[in-house]
C-alpha positions in Angstrom: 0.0 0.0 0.0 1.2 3.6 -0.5 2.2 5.7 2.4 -0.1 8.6 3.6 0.2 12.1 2.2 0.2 13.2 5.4 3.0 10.5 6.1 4.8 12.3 4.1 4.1 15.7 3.7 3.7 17.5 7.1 1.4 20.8 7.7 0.9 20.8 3.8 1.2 24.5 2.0 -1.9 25.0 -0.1 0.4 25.6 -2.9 3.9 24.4 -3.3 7.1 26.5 -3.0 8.4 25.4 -6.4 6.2 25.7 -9.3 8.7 23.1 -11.1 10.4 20.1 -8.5 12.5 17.6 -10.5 15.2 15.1 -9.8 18.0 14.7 -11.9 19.5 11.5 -12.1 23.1 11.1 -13.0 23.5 8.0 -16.0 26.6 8.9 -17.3 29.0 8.2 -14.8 28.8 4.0 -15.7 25.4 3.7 -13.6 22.7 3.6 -16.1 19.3 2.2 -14.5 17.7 -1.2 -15.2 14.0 0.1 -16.6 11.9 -1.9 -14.1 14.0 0.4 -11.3 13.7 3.2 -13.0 9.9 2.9 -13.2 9.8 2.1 -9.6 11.8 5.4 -9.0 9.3 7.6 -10.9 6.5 5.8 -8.7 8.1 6.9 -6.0 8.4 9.9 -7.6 4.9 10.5 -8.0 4.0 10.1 -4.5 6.9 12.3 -3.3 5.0 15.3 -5.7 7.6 15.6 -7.9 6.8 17.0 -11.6 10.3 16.7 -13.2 12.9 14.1 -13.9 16.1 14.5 -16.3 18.3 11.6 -17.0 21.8 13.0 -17.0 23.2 12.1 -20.6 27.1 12.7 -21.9 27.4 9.2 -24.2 24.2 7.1 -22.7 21.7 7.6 -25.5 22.5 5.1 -28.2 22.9 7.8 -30.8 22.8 5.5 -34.0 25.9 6.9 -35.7 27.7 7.1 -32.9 27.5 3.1 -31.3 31.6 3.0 -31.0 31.0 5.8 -28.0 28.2 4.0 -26.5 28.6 0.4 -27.3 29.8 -1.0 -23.6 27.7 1.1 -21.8 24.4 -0.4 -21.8 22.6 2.8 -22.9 19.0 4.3 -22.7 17.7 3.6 -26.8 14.9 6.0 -28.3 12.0 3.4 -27.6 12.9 3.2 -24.3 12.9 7.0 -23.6 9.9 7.2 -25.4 8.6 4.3 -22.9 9.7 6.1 -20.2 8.7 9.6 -21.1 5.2 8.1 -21.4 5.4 6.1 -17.9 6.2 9.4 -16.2 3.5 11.5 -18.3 0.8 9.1 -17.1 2.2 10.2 -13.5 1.8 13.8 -14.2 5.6 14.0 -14.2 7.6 15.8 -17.1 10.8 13.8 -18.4 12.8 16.6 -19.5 15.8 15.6 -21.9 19.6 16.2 -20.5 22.4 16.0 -23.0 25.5 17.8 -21.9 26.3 20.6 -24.4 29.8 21.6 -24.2 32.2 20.2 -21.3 32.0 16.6 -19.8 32.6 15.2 -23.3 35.5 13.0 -22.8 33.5 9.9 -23.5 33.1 11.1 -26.8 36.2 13.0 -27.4 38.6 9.8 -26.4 37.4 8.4 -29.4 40.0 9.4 -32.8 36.4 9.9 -35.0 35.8 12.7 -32.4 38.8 13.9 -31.5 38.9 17.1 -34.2 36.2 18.9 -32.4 37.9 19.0 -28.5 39.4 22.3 -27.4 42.7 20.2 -26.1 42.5 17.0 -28.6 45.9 15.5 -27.3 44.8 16.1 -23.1 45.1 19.1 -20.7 46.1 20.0 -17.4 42.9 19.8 -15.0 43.3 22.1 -12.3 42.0 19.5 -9.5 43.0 16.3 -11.0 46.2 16.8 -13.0 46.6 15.7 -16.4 44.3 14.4 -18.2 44.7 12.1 -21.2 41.7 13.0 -23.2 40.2 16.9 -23.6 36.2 16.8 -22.5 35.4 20.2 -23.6 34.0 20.8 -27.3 36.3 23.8 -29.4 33.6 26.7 -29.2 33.3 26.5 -33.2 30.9 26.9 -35.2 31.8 23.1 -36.4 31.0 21.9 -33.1 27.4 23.6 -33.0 26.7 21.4 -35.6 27.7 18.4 -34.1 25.3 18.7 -31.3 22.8 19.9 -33.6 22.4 16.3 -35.1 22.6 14.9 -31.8 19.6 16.9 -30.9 17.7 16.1 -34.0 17.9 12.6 -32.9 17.6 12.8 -29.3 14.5 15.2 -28.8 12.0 13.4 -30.5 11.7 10.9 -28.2 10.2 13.6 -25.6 7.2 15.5 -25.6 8.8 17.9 -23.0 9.9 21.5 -25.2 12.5 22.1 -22.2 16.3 21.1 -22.7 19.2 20.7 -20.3 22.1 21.3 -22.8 24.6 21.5 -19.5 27.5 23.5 -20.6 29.2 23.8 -16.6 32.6 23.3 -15.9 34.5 23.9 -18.9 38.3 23.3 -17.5 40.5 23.6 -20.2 38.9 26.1 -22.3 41.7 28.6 -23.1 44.4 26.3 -23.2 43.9 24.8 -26.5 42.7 25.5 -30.0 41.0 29.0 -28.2 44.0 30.0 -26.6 44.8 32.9 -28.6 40.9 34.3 -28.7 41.1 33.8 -24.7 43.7 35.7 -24.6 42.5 38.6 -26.5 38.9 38.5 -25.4 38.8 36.8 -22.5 37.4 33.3 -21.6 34.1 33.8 -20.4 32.9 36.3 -23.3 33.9 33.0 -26.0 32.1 30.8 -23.3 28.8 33.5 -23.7 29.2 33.0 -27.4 29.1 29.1 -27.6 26.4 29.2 -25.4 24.3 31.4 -27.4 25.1 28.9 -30.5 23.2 26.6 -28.4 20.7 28.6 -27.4 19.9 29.1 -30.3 20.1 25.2 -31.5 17.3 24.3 -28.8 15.1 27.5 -30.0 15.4 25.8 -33.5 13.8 22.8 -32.5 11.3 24.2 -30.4 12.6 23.6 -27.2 13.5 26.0 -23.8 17.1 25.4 -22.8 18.3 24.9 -19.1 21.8 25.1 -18.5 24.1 25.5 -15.8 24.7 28.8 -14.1 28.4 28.3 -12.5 30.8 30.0 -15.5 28.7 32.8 -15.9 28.2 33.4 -12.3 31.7 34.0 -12.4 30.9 37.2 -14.0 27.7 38.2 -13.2 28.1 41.5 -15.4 27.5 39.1 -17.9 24.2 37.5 -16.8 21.8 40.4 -17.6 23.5 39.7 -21.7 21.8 36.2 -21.4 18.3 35.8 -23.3 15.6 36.0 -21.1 13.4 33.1 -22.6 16.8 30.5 -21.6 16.8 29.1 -18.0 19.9 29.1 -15.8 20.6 26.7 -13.1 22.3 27.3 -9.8 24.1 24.3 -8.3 25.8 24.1 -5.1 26.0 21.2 -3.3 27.8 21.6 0.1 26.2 23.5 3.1 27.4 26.7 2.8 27.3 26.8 -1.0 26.9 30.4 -1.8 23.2 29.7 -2.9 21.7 32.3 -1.8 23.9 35.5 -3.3 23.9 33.3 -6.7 19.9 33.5 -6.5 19.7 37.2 -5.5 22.7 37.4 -8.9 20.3 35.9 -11.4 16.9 36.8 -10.0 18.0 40.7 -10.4 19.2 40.0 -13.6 15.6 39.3 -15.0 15.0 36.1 -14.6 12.5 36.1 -11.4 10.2 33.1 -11.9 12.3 31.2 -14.6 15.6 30.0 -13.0 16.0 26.8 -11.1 17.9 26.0 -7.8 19.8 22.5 -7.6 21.1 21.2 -4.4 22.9 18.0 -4.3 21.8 14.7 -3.1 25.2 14.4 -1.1 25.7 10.5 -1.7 28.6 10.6 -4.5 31.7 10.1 -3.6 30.5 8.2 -0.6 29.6 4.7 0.8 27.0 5.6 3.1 25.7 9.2 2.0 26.4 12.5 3.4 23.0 13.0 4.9 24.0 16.1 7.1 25.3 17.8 4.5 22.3 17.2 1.9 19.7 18.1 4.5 21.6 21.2 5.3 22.0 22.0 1.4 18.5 21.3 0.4 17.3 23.2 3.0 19.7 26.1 2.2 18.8 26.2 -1.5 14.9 25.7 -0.5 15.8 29.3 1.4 17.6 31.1 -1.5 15.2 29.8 -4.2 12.4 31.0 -2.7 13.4 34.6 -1.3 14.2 35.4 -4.9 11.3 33.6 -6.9 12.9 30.3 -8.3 10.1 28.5 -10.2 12.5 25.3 -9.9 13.8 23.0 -7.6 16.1 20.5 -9.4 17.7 17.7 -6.6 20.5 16.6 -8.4 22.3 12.8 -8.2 25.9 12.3 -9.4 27.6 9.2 -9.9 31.2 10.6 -10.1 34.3 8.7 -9.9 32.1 5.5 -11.3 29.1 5.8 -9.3 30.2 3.1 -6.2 27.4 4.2 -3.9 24.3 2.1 -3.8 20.7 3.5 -4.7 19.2 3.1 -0.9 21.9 6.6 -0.5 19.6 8.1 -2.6 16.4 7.8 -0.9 16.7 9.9 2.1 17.8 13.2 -0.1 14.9 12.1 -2.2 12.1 12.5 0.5 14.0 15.7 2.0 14.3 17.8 -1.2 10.3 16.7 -1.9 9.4 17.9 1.1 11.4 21.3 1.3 10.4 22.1 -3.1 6.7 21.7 -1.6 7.5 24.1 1.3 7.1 21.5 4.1 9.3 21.0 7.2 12.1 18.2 7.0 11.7 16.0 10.1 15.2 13.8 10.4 13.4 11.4 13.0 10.3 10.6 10.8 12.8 9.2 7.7 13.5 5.7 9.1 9.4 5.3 8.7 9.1 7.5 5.4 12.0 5.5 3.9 10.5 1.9 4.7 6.8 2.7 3.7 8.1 4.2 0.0 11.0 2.0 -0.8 10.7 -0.9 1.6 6.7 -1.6 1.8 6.7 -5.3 1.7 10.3 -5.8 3.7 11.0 -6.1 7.2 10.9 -3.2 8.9 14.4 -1.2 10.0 15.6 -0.6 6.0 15.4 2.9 6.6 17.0 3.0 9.8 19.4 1.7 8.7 19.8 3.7 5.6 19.9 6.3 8.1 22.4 5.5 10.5 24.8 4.5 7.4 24.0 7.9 6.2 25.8 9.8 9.1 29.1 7.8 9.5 30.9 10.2 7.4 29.5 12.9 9.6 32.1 11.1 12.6 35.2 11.7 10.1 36.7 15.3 8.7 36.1 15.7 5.1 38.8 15.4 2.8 37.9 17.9 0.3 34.1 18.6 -1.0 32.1 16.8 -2.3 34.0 13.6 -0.8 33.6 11.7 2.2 37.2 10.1 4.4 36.2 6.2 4.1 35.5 6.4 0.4 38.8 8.3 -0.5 40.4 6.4 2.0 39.1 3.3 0.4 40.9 4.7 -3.1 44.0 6.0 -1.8 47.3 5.0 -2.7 49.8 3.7 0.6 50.7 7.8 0.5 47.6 9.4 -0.1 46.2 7.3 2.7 49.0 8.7 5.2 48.2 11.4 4.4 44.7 11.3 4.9 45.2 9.8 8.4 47.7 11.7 9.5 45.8 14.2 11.9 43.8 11.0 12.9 43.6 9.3 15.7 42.8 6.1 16.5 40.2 6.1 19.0 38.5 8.4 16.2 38.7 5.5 14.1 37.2 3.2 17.1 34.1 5.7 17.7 33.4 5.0 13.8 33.4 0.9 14.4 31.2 1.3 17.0 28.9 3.3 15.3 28.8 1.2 12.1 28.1 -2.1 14.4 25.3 0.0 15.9 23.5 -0.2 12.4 20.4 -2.5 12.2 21.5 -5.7 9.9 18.7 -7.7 9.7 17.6 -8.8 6.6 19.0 -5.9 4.9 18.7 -4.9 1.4 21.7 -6.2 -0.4 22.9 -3.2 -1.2 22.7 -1.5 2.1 24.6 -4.5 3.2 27.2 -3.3 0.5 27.2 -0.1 2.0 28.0 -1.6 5.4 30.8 -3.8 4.2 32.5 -1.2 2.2 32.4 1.2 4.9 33.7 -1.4 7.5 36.5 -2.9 5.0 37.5 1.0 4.8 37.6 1.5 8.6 39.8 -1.8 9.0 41.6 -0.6 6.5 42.6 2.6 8.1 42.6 1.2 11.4 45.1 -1.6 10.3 47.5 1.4 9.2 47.6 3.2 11.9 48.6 0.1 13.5 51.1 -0.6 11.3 49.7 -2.8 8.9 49.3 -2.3 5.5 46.3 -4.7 3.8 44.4 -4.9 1.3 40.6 -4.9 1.0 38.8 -8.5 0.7 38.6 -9.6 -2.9 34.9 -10.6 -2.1 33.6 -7.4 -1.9 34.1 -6.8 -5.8 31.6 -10.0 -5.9 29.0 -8.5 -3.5 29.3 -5.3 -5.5 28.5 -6.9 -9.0 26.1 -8.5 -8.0 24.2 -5.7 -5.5 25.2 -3.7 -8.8 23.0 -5.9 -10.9 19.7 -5.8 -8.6 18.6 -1.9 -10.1 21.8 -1.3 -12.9 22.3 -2.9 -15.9 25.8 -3.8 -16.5 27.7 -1.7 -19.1 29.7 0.4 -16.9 30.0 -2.3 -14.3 33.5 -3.9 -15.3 34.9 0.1 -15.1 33.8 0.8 -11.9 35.2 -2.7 -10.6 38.1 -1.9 -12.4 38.8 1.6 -10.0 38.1 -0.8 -6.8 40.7 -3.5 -8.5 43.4 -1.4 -7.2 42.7 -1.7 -3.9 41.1 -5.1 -3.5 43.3 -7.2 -6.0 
């Protein structure tokens, strides 16, 4: 049976605080969703009052010229979106099509067919990772306008939606290759304004409202009141003190007032367990700043970065919290155990959620590394250095408080993959505990079993033998 409204939904707000309250669901980083899951997503969905879902694309549309970028990664085909897209229109929700525009490319631009149109073909120098073999940002040319142009002739049929997501954030290495010399003379974020107006104009031609990503032109706001008024700009931030709320004031005095989006983050990439602190205080901090200055959307975002190694159940709590803040309803951190179990969990044995939660504030007991990352999961891909250096102001009774906390979680008859969760976080701990007594191990080579086959339960498998491949390091 379906929870309660009221379950759900406390001291309801005739009218929602968020015209517009969408998820959008990350199936790029090797994670693409089996379409039974999925469909049990949007149901959920439905009953959390959401009205929007986008399914983050880079390479995971089988594009049908283009299968040598796709072909191992088990992607979403045209009669499945169009399946889909009718599944969630039956539900009153509105699947809005996501292809990344600009940046975020490298899937493609790896590829020598592809190769011609990347701003730094032969790799750059990214300024948190280091170098990188293959460039992921498109040349701003005219040449590569076209390019997505027949990628959006084929893609947008399949929707009835007229909105777009064409991306476009975090362009690193633009300037430092086949633009250098016009980002020099003009400066980078002018050629940035005129690429994105070349696909502005590209969704306009097919009859479509672009979204896009607000972070490169919020580094000049100047430049925001030059943006066409009928485009829709998207303000992320996904840590608790993200500067949401001067980003908001930014764009809403610009002239865009009742058509700009706020998107908080889920907090469960780069995690085990979920960051459940930090998403609660982010959702509720973009809640805040999108509605003082008139947001009509609310757009909870779900990465999989760093090949998507956290389990679905880290999902589900962020999922009820940012529902209940886009509606304008109080959070209540107590009621989730109960809220999780009756949406996710109706016919299982009670304590899912509970446990979900208590999983969800381990990484709250450790410092965090560097956002949007939790300690156990980069200690759990660290090199012998990096994890010295991660535990070097750590001490073990620290360590102790988390192993107590972690057999504190409820176990019975788990989900499989919130048992994952568990056992990754406690192979981590030992792990780090085994250093600082002067071990050095390795993780147990069963937990890549545990994890293709919790893996296989909601995903379907392309991208499966990559992300095994980043924990082979550390297990083999």
């Amino acid at each position: 049976m379906a929870p309660s409204t009221r379950s759900i939904f406390d001291h309801v707000p005739a009218r929602p605080a968020f015209e517009r309250r969408g998820l959008m669901l990350d199936i790029s980083r090797n994670r693409v969703p089996t379409m039974d899951w999925l469909k049990t997503l949007i149901d959920v969905l439905a009953q959390l009052r959401y009205n929007e879902l986008q399914l983050y694309t880079e390479h995971t549309f089988a594009y049908a010229e283009h299968a040598g970028v796709w072909k191992d990664a088990s992607p979403m085909n045209a009669a499945e979106i169009r399946e889909i897209d009718a599944y969630c229109s039956a539900r009153g929700i509105e699947l809005v099509p996501n292809q990344n525009s600009f940046a975020h490319l490298e899937r493609w631009l790896r590829h020598p067919n592809y190769k011609h149109l990347a701003e730094c073909p032969d790799g750059f120098e990214h300024p948190i990772a280091g170098w990188r073999t293959f460039g992921g940002t498109l040349a701003p040319t005219a040449e590569s306008a076209a390019f997505i142009d027949t990628l959006y002739q084929e893609l947008l049929p399949n929707f009835k939606s007229k909105r777009l997501h064409i991306g476009c954030d975090e362009p690193w290495e633009l300037g430092q290759g086949r633009s250098q010399m016009r980002v020099d003379r003009e400066g980078k974020h002018l050629l940035y304004l005129e690429f994105l107006n070349r696909l502005f104009a590209l969704a306009e031609k097919h009859q479509h409202q672009a979204q896009f990503w607000a972070d490169i032109i919020l580094e000049r706001p100047d430049l925001v009141p030059q943006l066409p008024k009928n485009v829709t700009p998207v303000i992320w931030g996904y840590e608790a003190d993200s500067p949401l709320s001067e980003h908001c004031r930014i764009v809403a005095q610009a002239g865009f007032e009742n058509n700009f989006y706020v998107a908080p983050g889920a907090g469960n990439w780069n995690s085990f367990s979920g960051r459940l602190d930090v998403a609660e205080a982010n959702i509720k901090l973009a809640a805040q700043a999108g509605a003082a200055n008139e947001a009509n959307g609310f757009l909870l975002t779900a990465w999989g970065d760093n090949g998507h190694h956290q389990p679905w159940p880290t999902l589900f709590p962020a999922l009820i919290m940012g529902a209940q803040a886009a509606w304008g309803c109080p959070i209540d951190r107590e009621a989730l155990p109960k809220q999780i179990d009756s949406l996710f969990y109706p016919a299982a044995p009670a304590g899912q959620g509970a446990a979900i939660c208590a999983l969800g504030a381990i990484d709250s007991l450790l410092p965090q590394p560097a956002p949007p990352n939790s300690f156990l999961h980069s200690a759990f891909f660290a090199d012998h250095s990096k994890l010295a250096e991660l535990l070097q102001s750590i001490e073990l009774p620290q360590l102790h408080a988390v192993e107590v906390a972690l057999k504190q979680v409820h176990t019975n008859r788990l989900d499989p993959e919130i048992d994952l969760s568990l056992q990754l976080c406690h192979q981590t701990l030992q792990r780090c505990i085994d250093y600082k007594n002067g071990s050095c191990t390795k993780m147990n080579v069963t937990l890549l079993e545990n994890f293709a086959t919790a893996w296989k339960l909601r995903s379907r498998e392309g991208g499966l033998a990559e992300s095994l491949q980043l924990m082979q390091a550390v297990t083999g």
